[in-house]
ROLUM-447432 format. One record per residue (C-alpha): residue in three letters; x, y, z. Coordinates in pm, 1 decimal. Layout:
BEGIN
+-----+----------+----------+----------+
|  aa |       c1 |       c2 |       c3 |
+-----+----------+----------+----------+
| ALA |        X |        Y |        Z |
...
+-----+----------+----------+----------+
***
This chain:
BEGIN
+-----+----------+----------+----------+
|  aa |       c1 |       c2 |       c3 |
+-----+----------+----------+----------+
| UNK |    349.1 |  -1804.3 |   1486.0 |
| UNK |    217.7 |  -1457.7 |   1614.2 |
| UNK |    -35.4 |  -1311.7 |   1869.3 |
| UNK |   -318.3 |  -1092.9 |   1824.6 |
| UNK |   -641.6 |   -834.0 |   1954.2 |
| UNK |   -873.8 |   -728.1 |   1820.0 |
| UNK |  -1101.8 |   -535.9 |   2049.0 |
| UNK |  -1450.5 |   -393.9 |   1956.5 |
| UNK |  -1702.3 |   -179.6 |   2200.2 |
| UNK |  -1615.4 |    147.9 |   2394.2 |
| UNK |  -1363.5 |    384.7 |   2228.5 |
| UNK |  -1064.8 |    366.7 |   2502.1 |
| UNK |   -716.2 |    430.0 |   2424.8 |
| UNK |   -537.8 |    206.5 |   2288.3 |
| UNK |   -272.1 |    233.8 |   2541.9 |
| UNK |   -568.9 |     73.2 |   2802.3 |
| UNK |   -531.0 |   -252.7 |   2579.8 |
| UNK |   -226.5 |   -278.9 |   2476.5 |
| UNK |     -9.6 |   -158.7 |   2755.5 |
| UNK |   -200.4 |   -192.9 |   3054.5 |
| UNK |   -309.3 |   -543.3 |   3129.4 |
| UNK |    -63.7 |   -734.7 |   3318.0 |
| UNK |    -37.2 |  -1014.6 |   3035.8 |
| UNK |     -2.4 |   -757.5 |   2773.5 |
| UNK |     38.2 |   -800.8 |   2383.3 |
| UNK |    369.9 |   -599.2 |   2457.6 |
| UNK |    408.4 |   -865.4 |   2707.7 |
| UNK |    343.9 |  -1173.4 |   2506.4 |
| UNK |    561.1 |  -1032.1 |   2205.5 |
| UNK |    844.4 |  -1178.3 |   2449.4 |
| UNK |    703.4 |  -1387.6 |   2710.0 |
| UNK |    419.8 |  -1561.1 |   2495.2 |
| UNK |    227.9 |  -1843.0 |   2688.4 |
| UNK |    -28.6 |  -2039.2 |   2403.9 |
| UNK |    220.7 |  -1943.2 |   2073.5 |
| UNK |    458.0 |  -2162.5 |   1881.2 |
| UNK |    769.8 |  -1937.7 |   1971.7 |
| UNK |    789.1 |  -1769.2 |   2298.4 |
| UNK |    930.4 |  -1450.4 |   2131.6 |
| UNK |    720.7 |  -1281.4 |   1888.7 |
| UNK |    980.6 |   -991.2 |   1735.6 |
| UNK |    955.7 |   -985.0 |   1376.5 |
| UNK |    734.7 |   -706.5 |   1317.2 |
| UNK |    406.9 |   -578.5 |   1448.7 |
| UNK |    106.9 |   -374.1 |   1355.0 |
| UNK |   -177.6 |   -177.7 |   1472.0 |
| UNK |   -494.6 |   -124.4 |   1276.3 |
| UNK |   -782.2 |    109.0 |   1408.6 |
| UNK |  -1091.9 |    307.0 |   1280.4 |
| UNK |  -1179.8 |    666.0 |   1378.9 |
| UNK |  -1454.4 |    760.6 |   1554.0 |
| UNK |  -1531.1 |   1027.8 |   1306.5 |
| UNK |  -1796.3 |    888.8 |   1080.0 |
| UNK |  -1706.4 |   1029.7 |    768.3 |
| UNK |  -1376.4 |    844.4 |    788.1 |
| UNK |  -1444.0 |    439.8 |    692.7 |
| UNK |  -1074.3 |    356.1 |    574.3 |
| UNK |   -893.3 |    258.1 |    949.6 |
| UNK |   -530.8 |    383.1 |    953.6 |
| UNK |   -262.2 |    146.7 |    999.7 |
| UNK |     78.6 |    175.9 |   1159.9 |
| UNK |    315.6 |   -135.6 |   1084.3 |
| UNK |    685.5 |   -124.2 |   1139.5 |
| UNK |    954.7 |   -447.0 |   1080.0 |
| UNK |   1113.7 |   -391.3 |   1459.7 |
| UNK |    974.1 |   -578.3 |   1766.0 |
| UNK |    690.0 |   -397.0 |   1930.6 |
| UNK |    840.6 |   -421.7 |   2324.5 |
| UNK |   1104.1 |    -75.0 |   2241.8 |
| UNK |    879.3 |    128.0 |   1932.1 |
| UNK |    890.5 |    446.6 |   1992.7 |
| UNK |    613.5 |    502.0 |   1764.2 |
| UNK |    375.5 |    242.6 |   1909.8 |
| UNK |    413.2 |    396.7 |   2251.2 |
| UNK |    313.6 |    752.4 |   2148.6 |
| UNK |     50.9 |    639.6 |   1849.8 |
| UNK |   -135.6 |    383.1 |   2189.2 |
| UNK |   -125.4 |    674.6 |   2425.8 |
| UNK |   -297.8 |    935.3 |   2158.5 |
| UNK |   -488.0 |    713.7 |   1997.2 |
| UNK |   -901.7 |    640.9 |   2102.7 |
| UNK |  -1078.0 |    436.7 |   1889.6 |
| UNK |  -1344.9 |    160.4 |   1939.5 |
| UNK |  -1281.8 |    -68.8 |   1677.6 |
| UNK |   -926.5 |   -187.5 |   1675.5 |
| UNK |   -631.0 |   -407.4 |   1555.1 |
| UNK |   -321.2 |   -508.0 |   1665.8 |
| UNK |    -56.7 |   -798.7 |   1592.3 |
| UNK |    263.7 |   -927.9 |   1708.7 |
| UNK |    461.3 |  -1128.8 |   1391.6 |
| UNK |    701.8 |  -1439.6 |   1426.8 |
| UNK |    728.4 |  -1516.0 |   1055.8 |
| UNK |    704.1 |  -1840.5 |    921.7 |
| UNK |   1002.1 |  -1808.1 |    662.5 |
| UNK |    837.2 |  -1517.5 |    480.6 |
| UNK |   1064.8 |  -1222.6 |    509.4 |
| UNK |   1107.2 |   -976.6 |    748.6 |
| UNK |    959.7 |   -625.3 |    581.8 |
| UNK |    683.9 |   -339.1 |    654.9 |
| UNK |    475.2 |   -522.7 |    317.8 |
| UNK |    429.5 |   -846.0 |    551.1 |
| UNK |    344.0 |   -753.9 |    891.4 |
| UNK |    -46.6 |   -738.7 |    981.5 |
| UNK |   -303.1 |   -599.9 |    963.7 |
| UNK |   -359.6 |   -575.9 |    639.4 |
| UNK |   -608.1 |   -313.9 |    457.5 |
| UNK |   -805.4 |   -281.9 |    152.7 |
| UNK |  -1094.8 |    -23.3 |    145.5 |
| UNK |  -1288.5 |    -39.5 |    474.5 |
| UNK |  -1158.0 |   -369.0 |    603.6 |
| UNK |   -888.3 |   -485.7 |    806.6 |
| UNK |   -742.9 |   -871.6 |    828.8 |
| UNK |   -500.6 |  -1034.0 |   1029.3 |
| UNK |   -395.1 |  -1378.0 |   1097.2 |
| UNK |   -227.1 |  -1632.7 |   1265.5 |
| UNK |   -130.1 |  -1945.4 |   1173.4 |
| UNK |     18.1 |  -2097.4 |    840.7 |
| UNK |    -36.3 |  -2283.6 |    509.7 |
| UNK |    192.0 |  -2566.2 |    536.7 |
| UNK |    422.1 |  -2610.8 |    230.1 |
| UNK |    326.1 |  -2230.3 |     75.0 |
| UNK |    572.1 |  -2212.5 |   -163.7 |
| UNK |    423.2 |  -2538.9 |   -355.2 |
| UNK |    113.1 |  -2389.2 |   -283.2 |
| UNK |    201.6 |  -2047.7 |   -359.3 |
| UNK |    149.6 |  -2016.7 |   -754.1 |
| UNK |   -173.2 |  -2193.8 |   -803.3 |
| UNK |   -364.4 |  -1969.6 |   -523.0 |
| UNK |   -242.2 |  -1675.9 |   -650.0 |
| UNK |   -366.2 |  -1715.5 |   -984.4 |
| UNK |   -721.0 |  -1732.9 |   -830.2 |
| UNK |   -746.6 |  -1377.8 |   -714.9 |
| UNK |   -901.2 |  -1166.4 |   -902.1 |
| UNK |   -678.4 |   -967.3 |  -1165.3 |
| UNK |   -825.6 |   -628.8 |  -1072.1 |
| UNK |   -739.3 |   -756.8 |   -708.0 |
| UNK |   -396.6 |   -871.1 |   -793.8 |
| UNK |   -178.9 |   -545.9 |   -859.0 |
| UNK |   -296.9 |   -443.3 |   -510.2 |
| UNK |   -108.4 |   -758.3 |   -327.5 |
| UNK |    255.8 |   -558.1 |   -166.3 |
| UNK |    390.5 |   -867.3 |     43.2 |
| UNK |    476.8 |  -1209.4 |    -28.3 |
| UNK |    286.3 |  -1392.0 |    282.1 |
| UNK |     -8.8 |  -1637.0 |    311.4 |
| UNK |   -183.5 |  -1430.1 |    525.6 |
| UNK |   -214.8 |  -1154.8 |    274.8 |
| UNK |   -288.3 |  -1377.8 |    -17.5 |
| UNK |   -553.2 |  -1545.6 |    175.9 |
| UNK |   -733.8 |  -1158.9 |    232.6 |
| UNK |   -712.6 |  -1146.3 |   -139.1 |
| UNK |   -837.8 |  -1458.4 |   -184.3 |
| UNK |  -1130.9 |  -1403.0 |     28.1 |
| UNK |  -1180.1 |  -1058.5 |   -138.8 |
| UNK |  -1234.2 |  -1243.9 |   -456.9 |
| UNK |  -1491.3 |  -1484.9 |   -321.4 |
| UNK |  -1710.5 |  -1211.9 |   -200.8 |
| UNK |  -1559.3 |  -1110.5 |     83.0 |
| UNK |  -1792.0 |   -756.3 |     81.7 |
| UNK |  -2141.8 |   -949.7 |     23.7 |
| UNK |  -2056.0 |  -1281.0 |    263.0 |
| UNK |  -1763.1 |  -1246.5 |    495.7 |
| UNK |  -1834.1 |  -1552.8 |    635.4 |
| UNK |  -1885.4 |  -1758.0 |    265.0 |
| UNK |  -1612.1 |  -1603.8 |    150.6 |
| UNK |  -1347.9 |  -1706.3 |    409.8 |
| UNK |  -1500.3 |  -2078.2 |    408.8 |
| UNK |  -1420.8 |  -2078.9 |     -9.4 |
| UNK |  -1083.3 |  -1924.0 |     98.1 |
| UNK |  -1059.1 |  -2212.6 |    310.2 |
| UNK |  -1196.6 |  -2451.2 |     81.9 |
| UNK |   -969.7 |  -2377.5 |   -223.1 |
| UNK |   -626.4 |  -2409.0 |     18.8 |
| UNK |   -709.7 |  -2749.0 |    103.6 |
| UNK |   -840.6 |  -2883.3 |   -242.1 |
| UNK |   -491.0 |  -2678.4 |   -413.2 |
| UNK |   -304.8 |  -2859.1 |   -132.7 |
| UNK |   -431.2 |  -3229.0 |   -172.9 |
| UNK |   -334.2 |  -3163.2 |   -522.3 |
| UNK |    -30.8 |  -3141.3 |   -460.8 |
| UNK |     10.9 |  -3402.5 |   -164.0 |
| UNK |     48.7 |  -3127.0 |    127.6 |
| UNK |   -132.0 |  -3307.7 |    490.0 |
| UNK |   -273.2 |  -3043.8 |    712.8 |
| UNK |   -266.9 |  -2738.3 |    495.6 |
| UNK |   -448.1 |  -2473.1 |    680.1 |
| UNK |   -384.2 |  -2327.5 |   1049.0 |
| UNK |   -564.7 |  -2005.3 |   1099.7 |
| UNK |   -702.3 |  -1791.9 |   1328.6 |
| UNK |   -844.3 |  -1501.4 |   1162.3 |
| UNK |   -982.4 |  -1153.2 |   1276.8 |
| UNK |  -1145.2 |   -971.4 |   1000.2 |
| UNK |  -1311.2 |   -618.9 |   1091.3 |
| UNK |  -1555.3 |   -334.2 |    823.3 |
| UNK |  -1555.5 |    -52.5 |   1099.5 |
| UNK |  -1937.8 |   -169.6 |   1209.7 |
| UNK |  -1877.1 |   -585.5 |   1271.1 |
| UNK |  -1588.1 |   -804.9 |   1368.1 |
| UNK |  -1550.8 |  -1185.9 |   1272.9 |
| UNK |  -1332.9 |  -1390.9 |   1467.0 |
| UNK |  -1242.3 |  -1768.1 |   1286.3 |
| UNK |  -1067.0 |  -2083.9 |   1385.0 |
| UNK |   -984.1 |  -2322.0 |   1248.2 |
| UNK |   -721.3 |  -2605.2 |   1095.4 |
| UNK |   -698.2 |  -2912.1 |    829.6 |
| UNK |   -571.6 |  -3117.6 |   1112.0 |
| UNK |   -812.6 |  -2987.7 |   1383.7 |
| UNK |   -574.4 |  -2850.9 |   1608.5 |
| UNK |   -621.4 |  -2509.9 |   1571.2 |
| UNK |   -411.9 |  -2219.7 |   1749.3 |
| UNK |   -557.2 |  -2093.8 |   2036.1 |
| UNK |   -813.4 |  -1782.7 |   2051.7 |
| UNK |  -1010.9 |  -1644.8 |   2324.4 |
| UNK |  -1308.0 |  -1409.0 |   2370.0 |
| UNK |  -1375.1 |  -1206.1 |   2683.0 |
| UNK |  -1762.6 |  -1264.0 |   2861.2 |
| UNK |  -2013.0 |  -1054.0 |   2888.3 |
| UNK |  -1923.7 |   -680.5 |   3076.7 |
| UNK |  -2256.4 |   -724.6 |   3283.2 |
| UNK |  -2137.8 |  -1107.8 |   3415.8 |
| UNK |  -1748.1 |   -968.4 |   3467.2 |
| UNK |  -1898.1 |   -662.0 |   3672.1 |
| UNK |  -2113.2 |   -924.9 |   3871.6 |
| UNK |  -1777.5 |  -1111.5 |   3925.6 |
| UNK |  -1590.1 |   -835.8 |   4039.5 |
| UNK |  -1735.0 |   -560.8 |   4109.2 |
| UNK |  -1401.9 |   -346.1 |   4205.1 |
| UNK |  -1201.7 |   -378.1 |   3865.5 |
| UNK |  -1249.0 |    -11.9 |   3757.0 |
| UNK |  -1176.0 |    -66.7 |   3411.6 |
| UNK |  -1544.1 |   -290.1 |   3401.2 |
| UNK |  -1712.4 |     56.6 |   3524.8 |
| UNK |  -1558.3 |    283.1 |   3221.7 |
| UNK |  -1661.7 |     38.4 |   2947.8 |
| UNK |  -2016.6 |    -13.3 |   2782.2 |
| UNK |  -2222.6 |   -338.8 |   2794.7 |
| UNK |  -2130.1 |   -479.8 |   2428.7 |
| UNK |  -1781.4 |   -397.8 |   2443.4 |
| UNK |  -1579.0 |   -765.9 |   2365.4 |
| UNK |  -1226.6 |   -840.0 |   2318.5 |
| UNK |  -1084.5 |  -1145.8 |   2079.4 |
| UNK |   -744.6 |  -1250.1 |   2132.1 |
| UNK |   -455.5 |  -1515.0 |   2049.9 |
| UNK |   -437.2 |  -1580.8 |   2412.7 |
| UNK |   -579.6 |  -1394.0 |   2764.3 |
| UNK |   -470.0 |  -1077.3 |   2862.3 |
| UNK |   -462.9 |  -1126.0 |   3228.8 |
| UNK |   -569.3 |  -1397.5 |   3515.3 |
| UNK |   -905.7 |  -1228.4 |   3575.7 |
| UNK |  -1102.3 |  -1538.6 |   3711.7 |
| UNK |  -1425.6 |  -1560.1 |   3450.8 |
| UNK |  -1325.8 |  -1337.8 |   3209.9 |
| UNK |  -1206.3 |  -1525.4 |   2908.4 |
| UNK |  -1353.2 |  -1815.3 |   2723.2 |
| UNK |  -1186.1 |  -2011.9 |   2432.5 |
| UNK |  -1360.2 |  -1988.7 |   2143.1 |
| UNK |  -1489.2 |  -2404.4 |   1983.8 |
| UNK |  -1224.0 |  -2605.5 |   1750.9 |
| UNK |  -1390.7 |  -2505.6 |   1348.3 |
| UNK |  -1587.0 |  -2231.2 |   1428.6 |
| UNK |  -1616.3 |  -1846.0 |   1406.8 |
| UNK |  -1762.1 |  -1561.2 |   1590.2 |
| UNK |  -1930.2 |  -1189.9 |   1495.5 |
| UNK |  -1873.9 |   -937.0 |   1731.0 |
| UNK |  -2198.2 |   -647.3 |   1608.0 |
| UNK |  -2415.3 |   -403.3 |   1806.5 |
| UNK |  -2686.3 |   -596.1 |   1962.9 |
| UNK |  -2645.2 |   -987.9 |   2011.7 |
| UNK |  -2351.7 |  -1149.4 |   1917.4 |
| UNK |  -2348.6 |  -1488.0 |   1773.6 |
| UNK |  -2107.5 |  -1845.9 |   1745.7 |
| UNK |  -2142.5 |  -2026.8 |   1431.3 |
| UNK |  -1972.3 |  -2368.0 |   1334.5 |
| UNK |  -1698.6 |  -2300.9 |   1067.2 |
| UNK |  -1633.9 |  -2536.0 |    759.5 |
| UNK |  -1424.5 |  -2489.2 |    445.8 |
| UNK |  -1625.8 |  -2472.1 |    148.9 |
| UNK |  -1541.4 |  -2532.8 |   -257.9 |
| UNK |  -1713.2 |  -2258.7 |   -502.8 |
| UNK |  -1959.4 |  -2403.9 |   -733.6 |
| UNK |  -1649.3 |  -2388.6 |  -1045.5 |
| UNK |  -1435.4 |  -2631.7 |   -848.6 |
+-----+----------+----------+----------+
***
């Protein structure tokens, strides 16, 4: 499987994320702790938005190499500030190995990445992809499940109901898979980002989902140690998601429920329960 961040609050570099902590993402591309493979080296990505607000499209930097020796990655994290970001370590699960399949992926203002699986894709494959939308379609570049479930997801509204539109995404995978007799179709954890809001989902067919992690509050970490000098650079709302924690920071991380999904905003942010849902036609 892979690893991911997605980190939302303060513009930092993205060097302070990726680089710095002492369980790293560089780190857990070859000493993973929570994932399915220890070694996570088929491809990586980086997804970010600017802080200029004329510019809503993020930028995206994907490459098929293993992210512990880019080049690239090193002097795009150390350059870089944004605060609203992406980034994700790939072990594929038999898709091939190439730029068009590593995360995140982009269309318009959003950014989606994934970890996880649909179990028996390529039974699975033809009938899904024949419910995106035709305009949609022509856009699709790689041959994964984690980009035809964005597209999916697009279709069913992603713009007007992320939330809705994900749990039809959801929905449609398992009904297409009992179908065809496929147990357990769907592992996911999802991170899906606009430039103002992130959403955070987990969840599987078998309920056994991948792990994911959010950080607590910066006010309750500061409380809890009040000598970690990154807590004093950072502002109250700023939150990191990821596959697994970043560091042994006693306090700081908190696994997000079994079925459920999160939205990282300005202001409060809220835990909802998460539940695959069929559209009305099915």
């Amino acid at each position: 499987m892979c690893r991911w961040i997605a980190y939302s609050g303060t513009p930092v570099l993205l060097s302070h994320v990726l680089f710095e902590p002492r369980h790293n993402l560089i780190d857990q591309s070859l000493h993973s702790r929570m994932g399915v493979e220890t070694t996570n080296g088929d491809g990586f990505g980086i997804g970010w938005y600017a802080q200029e607000q004329e510019l809503t499209t993020p930028a995206v930097l994907r490459d098929v190499g293993p992210a512990w020796n880019n080049r690239n990655l090193q002097e795009v994290a150390h350059h870089v500030r944004s605060g609203l970001f992406f980034a994700h370590i790939r072990a594929t699960t038999g898709t091939a190995v190439q730029q068009t399949n590593c995360h995140p992926f982009r269309r318009d203002r959003w950014l989606w990445m994934h970890n996880g699986m649909i179990n028996e894709f390529h039974r699975l494959r033809r009938d899904l992809a024949l419910a995106v939308d035709p305009a949609l379609y022509p856009e699709m570049e790689g041959s994964t499940d984690s980009e035809l479930m964005f597209y999916l997801s697009l279709t069913f509204g992603l713009a007007e109901d992320p939330p809705g539109a994900v749990a039809r995404m959801a929905g449609l995978v398992e009904e297409t898979a009992r179908r065809h007799g496929v147990p357990h179709p769907l592992q996911m954890t999802v991170a899906l980002a606009d430039g103002d809001r992130l959403w955070a989902f987990r969840y599987s067919s078998e309920g056994a989902s991948r792990s994911l992690f959010y950080s607590t509050r910066v006010d309750s970490l500061r409380a809890l140690h009040p000598d970690a000098a990154f807590l004093r650079e950072v502002g109250e709302e700023t939150r990191l998601v990821v596959s697994e924690p970043l560091g042994d920071l006693p306090g700081a991380w908190n696994e997000v429920p079994e079925s459920s999904y999160g939205i990282v905003q300005p202001g409060e942010d809220m835990l909802h329960p998460f539940q695959p849902r069929l559209r009305a036609s099915a």
